[in-house]
ZABAMI-904612 format. One record per residue (C-alpha): residue number from 1; residue in one letter; chain; y, x, z. Coordinates in steps of 0.2 Angstrom, whole numbers, always signed. Layout:
<node k="NUM" r="A" c="A" Y="Y" X="X" Z="Z"/>
...
END
This chain:
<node k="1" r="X" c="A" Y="-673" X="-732" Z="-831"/>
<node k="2" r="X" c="A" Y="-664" X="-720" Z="-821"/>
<node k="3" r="X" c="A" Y="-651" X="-707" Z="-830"/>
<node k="4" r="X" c="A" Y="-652" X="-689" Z="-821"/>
<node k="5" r="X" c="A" Y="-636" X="-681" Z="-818"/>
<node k="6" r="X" c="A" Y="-635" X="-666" Z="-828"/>
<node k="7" r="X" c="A" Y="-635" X="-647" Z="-818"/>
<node k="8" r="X" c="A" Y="-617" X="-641" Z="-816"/>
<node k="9" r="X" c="A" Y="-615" X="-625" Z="-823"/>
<node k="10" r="X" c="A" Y="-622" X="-608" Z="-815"/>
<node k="11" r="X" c="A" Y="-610" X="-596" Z="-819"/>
<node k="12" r="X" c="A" Y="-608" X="-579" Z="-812"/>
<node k="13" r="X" c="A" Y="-595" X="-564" Z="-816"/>
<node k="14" r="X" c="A" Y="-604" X="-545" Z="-818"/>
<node k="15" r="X" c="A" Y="-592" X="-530" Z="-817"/>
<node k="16" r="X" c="A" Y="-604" X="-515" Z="-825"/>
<node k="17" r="X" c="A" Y="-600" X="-495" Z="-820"/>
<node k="18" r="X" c="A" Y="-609" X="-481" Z="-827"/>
<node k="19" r="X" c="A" Y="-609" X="-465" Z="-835"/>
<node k="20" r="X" c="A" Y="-612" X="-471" Z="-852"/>
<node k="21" r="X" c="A" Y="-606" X="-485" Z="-862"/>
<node k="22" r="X" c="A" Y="-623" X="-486" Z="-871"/>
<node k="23" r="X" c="A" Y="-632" X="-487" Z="-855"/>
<node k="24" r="X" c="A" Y="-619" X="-502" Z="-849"/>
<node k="25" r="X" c="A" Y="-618" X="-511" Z="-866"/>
<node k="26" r="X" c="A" Y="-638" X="-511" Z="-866"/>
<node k="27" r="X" c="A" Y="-638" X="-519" Z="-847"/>
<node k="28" r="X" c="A" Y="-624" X="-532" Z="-857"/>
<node k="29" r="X" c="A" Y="-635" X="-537" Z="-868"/>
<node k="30" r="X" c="A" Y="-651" X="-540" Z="-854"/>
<node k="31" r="X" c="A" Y="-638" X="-548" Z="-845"/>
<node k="32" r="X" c="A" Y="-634" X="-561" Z="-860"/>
<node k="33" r="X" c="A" Y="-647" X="-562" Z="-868"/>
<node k="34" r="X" c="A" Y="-638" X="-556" Z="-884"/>
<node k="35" r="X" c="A" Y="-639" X="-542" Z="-897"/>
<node k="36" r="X" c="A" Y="-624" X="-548" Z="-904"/>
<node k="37" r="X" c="A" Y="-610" X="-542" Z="-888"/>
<node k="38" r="X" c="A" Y="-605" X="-524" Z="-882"/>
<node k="39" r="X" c="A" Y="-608" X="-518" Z="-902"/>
<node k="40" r="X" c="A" Y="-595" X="-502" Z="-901"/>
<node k="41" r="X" c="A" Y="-596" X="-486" Z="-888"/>
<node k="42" r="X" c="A" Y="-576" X="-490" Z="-886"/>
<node k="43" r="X" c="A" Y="-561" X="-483" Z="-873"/>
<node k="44" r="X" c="A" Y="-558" X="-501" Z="-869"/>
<node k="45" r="X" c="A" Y="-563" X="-515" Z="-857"/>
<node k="46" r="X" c="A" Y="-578" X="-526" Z="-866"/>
<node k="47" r="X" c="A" Y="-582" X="-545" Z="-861"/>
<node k="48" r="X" c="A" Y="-597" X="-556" Z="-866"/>
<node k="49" r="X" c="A" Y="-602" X="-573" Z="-858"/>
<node k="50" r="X" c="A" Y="-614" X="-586" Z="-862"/>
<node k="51" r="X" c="A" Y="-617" X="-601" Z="-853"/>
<node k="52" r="X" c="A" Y="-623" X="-592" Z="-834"/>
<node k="53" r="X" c="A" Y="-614" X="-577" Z="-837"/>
<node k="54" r="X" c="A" Y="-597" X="-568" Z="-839"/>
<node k="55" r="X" c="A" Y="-599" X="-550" Z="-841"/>
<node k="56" r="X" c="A" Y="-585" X="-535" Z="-840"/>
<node k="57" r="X" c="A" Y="-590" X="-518" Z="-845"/>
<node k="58" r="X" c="A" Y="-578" X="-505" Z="-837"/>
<node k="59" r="X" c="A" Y="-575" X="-489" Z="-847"/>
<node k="60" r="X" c="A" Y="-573" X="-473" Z="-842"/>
<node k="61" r="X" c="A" Y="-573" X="-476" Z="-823"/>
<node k="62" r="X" c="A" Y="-578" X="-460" Z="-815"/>
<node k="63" r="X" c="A" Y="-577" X="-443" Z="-827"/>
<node k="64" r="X" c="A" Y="-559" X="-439" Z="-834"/>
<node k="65" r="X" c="A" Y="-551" X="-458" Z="-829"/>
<node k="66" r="X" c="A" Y="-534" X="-454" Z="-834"/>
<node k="67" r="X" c="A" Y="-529" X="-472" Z="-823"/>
<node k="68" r="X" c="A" Y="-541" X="-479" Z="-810"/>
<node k="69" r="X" c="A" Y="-527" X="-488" Z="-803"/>
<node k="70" r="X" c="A" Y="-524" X="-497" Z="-819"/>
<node k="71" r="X" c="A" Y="-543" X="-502" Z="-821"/>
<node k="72" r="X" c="A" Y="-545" X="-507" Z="-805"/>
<node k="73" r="X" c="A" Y="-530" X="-520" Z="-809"/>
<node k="74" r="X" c="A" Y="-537" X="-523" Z="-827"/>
<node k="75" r="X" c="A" Y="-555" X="-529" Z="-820"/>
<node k="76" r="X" c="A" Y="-548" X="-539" Z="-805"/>
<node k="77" r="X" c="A" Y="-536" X="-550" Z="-818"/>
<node k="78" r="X" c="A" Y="-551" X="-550" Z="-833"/>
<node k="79" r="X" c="A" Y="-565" X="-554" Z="-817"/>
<node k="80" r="X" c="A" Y="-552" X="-567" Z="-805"/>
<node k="81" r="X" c="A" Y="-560" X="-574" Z="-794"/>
<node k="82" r="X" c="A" Y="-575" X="-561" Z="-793"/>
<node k="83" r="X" c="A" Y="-584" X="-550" Z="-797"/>
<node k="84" r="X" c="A" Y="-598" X="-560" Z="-790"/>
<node k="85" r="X" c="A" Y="-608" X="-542" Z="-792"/>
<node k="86" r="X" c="A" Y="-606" X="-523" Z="-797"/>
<node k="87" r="X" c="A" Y="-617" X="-516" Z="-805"/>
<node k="88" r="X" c="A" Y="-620" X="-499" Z="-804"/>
<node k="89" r="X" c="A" Y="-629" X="-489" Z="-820"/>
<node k="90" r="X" c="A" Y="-640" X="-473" Z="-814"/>
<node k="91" r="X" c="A" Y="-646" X="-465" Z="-831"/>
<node k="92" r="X" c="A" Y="-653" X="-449" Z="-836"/>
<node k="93" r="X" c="A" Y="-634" X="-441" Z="-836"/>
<node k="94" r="X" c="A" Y="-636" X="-442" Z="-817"/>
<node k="95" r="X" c="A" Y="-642" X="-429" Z="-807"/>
<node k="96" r="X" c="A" Y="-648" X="-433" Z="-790"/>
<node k="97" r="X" c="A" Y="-643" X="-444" Z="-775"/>
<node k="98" r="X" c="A" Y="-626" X="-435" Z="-773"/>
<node k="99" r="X" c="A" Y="-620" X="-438" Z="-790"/>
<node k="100" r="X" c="A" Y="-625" X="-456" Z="-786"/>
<node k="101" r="X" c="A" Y="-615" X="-456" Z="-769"/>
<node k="102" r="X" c="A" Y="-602" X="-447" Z="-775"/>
<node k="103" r="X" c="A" Y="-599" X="-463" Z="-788"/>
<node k="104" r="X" c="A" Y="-601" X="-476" Z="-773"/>
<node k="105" r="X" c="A" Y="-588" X="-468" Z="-764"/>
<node k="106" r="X" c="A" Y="-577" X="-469" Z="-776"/>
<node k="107" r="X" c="A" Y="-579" X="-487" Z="-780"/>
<node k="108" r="X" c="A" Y="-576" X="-489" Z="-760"/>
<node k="109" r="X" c="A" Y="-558" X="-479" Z="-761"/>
<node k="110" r="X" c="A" Y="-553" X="-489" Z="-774"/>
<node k="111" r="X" c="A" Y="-558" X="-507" Z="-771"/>
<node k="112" r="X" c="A" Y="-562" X="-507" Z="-753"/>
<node k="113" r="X" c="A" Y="-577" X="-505" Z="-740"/>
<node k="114" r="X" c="A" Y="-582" X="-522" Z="-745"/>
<node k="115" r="X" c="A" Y="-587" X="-519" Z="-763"/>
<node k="116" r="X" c="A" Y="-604" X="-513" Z="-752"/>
<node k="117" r="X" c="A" Y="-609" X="-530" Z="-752"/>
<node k="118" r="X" c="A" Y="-607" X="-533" Z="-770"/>
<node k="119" r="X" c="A" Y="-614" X="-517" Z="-777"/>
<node k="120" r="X" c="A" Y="-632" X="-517" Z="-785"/>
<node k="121" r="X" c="A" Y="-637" X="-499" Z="-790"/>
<node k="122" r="X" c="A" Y="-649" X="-500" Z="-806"/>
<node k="123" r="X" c="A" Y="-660" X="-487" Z="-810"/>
<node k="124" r="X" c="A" Y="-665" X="-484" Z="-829"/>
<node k="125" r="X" c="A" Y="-682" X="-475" Z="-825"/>
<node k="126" r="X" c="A" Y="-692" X="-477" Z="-811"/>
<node k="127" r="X" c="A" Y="-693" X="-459" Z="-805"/>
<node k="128" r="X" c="A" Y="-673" X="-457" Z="-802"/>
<node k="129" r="X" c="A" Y="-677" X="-473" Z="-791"/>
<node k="130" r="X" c="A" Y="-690" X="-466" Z="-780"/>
<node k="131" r="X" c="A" Y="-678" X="-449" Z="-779"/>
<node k="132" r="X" c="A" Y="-664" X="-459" Z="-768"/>
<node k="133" r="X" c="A" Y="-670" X="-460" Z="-751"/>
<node k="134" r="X" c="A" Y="-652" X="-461" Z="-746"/>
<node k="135" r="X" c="A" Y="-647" X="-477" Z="-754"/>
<node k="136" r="X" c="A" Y="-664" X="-485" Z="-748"/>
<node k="137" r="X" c="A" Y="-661" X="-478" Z="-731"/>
<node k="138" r="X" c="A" Y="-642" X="-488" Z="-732"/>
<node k="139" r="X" c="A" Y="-649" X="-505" Z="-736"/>
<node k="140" r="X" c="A" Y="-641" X="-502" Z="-751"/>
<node k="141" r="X" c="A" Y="-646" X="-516" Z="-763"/>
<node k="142" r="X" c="A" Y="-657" X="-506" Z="-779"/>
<node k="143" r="X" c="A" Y="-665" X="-511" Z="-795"/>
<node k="144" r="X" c="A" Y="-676" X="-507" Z="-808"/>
<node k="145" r="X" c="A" Y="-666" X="-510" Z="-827"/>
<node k="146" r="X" c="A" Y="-679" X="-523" Z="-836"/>
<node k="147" r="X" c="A" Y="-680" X="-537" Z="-844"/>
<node k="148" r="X" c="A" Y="-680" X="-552" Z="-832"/>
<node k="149" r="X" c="A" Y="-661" X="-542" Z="-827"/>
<node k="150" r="X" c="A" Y="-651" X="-558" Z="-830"/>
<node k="151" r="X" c="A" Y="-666" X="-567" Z="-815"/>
<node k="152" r="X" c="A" Y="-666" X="-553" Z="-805"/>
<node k="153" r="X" c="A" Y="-643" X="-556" Z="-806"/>
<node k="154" r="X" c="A" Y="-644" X="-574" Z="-803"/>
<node k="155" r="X" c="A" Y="-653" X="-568" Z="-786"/>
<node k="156" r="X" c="A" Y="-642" X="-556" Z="-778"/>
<node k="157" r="X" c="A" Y="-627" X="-566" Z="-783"/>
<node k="158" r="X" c="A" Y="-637" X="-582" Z="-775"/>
<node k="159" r="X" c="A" Y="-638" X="-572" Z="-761"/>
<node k="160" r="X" c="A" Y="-620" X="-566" Z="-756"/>
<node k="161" r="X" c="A" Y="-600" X="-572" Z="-758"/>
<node k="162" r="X" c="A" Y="-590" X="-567" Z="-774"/>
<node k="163" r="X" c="A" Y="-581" X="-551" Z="-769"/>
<node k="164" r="X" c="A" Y="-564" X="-552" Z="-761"/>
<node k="165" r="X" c="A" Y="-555" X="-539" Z="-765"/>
<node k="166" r="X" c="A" Y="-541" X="-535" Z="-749"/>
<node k="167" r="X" c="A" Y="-523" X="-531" Z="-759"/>
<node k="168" r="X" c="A" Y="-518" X="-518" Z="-750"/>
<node k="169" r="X" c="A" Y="-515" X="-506" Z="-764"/>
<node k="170" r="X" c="A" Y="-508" X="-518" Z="-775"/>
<node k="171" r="X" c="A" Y="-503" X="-535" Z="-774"/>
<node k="172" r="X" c="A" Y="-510" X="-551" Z="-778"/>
<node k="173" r="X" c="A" Y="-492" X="-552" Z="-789"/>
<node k="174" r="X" c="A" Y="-496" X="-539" Z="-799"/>
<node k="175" r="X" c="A" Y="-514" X="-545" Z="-801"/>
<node k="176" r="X" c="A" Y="-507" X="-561" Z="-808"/>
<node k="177" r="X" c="A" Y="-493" X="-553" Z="-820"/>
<node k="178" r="X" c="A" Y="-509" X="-544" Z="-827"/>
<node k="179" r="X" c="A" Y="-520" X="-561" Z="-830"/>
<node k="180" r="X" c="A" Y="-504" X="-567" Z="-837"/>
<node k="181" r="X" c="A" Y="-501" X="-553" Z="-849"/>
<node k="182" r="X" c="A" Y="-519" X="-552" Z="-855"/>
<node k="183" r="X" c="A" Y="-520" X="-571" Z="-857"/>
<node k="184" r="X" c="A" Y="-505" X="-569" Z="-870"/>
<node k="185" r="X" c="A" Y="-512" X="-556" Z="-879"/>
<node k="186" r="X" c="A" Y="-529" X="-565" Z="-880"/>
<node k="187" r="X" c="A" Y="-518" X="-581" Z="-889"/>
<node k="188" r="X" c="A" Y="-509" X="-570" Z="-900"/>
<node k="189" r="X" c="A" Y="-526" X="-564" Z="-908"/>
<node k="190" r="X" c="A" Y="-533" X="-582" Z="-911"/>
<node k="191" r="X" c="A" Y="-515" X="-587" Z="-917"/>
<node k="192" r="X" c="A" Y="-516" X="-571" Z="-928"/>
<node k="193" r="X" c="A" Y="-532" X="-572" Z="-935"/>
<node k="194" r="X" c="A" Y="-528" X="-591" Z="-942"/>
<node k="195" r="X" c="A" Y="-514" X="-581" Z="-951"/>
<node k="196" r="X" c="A" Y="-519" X="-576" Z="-969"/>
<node k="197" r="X" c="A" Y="-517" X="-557" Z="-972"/>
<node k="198" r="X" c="A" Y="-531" X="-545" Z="-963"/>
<node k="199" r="X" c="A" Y="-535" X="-549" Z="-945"/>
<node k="200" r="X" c="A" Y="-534" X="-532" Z="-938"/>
<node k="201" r="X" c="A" Y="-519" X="-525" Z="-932"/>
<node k="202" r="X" c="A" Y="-515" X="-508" Z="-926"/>
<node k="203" r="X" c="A" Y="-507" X="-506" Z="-907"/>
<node k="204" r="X" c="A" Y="-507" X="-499" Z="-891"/>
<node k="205" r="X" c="A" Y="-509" X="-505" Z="-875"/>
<node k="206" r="X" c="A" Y="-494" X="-513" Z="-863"/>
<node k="207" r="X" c="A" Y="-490" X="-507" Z="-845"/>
<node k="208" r="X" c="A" Y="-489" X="-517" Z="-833"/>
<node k="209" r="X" c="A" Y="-471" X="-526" Z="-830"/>
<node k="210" r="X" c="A" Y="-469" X="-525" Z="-850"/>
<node k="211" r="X" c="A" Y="-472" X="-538" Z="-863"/>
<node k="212" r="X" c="A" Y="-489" X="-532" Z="-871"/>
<node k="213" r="X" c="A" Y="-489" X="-529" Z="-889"/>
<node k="214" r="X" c="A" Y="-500" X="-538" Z="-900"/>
<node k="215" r="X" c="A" Y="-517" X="-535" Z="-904"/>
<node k="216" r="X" c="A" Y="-529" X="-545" Z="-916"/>
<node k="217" r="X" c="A" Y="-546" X="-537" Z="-919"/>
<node k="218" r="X" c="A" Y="-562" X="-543" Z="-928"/>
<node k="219" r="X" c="A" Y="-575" X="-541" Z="-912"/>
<node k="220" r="X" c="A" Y="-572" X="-553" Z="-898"/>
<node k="221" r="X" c="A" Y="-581" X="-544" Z="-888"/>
<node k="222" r="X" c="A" Y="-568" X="-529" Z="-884"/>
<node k="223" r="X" c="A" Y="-551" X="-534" Z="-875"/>
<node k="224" r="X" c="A" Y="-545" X="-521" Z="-887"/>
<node k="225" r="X" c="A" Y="-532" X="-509" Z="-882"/>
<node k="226" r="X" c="A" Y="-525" X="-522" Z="-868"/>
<node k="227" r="X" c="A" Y="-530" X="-510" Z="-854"/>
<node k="228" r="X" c="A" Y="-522" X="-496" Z="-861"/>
<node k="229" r="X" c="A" Y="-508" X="-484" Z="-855"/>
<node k="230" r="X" c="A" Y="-499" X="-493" Z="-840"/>
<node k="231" r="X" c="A" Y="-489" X="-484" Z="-828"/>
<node k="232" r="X" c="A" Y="-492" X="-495" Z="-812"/>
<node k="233" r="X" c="A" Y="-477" X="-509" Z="-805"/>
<node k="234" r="X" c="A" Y="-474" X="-502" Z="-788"/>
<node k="235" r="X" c="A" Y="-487" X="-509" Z="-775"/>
<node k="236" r="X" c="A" Y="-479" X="-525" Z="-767"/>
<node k="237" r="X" c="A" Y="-489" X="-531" Z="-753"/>
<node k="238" r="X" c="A" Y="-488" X="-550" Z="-751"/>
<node k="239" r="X" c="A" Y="-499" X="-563" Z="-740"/>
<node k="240" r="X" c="A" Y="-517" X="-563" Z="-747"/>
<node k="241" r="X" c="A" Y="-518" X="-581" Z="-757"/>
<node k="242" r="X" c="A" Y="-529" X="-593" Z="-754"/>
<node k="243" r="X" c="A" Y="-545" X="-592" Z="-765"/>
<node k="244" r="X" c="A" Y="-550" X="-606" Z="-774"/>
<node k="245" r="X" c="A" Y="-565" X="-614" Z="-776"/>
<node k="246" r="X" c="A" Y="-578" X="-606" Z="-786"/>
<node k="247" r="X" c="A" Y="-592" X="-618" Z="-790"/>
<node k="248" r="X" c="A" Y="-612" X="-612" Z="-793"/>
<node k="249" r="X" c="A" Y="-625" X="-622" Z="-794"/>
<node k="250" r="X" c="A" Y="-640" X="-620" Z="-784"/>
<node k="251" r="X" c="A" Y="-629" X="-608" Z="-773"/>
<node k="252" r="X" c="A" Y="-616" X="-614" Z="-762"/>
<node k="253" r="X" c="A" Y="-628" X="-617" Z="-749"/>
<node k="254" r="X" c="A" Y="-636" X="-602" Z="-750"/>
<node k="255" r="X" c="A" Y="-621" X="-593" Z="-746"/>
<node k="256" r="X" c="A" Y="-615" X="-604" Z="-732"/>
END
């Protein structure tokens, strides 16, 4: 009898933008399957992954950002090497097609033109789709918000490249200081919550360049306060590093 090889694992990274964090943290939890992530309406980064799926809600992104620059760098170290997709959140706190435009070009200014190719715009009711003759006009790829979202994502990320983002506003050094710096404060939270003594800690948030402080907190889900504050190192601009492999199954060929 002939053993099967068992399916290598289908693992895509979703960057979520929106108005609302309960709009985004409801499309988490489609995405994942998972009542249990994207808990708190929180100031921070949140990150929730199962076995398909790892899934970055970005806070705060387009009314009263106080650093865009610093999220941009927060998400590209939490997401390396995607996003694989954007996904755009339209709600009822939109008002029309220019509120919607206005958001894309602001995604464009600060991660690049290319970002185009990546971006689904998801619609929570029906009628703000059919109001947005614009986008559809753009081959702009749309869709509705149900519950077959995480099928409907393995789909349009089947059907394009991972996002490659061009480092011309700040460097791939400065992208890797930051992975660096969140991967130390991650460790420090497992090594303090094997500590005795209460497991949340209070703190603030490091800049880049700096050592970050340390956080513990009792929800996984949230990077805590690790995106927090951050004057910006000076842009470097270096050669663009070569981009590892990224392996899917059932896609690679697809996107040949």
């Amino acid at each position: 009898m002939n053993e099967q090889t068992p399916s290598p694992v289908y693992h895509l990274t979703v960057a979520l933008f929106g108005k609302r964090m309960l709009s985004n943290n409801h499309i988490g939890k489609l995405i994942l399957a998972n009542d249990d992530v994207f808990r708190k309406i929180s100031k921070d980064f949140g990150v929730g992954e199962n076995h398909s799926f790892k899934v970055i809600n970005v806070p705060n992104f387009f009314e009263d950002c106080p650093a865009p620059d610093q999220q941009v760098i927060d998400l590209l170290a939490l997401a390396y090497p995607g996003p694989d997709l954007f996904l755009l959140a339209i709600d009822s706190e939109n008002k029309g097609c220019e509120d919607v435009v206005e958001q894309m070009r602001k995604l464009e200014k600060f991660f690049g033109n290319s970002i185009k190719h990546n971006l689904i715009v998801i619609f929570e009711k029906q009628e703000l789709y059919d109001s947005i003759l614009y986008l559809k006009d753009n081959n702009i790829q749309l869709g509705m918000l149900n519950e077959n979202l995480a099928t409907d994502c393995k789909i349009w990320g089947a059907a394009r490249p991972s996002f490659l983002y061009d480092y011309k506003d700040h460097s791939w050094r400065v992208i890797e200081r930051r992975m660096e710096q969140l991967k130390m404060t991650r460790s420090s939270e497992v090594e303090t919550k094997t500590r005795p003594g209460p497991t949340k800690l209070a703190g603030r948030g490091n800049r880049i360049g700096q050592t970050p402080q340390l956080i513990a907190s009792s929800d996984a889900t949230d990077i805590d306060n690790a995106s927090r504050g951050g004057s910006i190192t000076p842009k470097e601009h270096f050669p663009h590093p070569r981009r590892a492999a990224y392996p899917r199954s059932g896609v690679n060929n697809a996107r040949k």
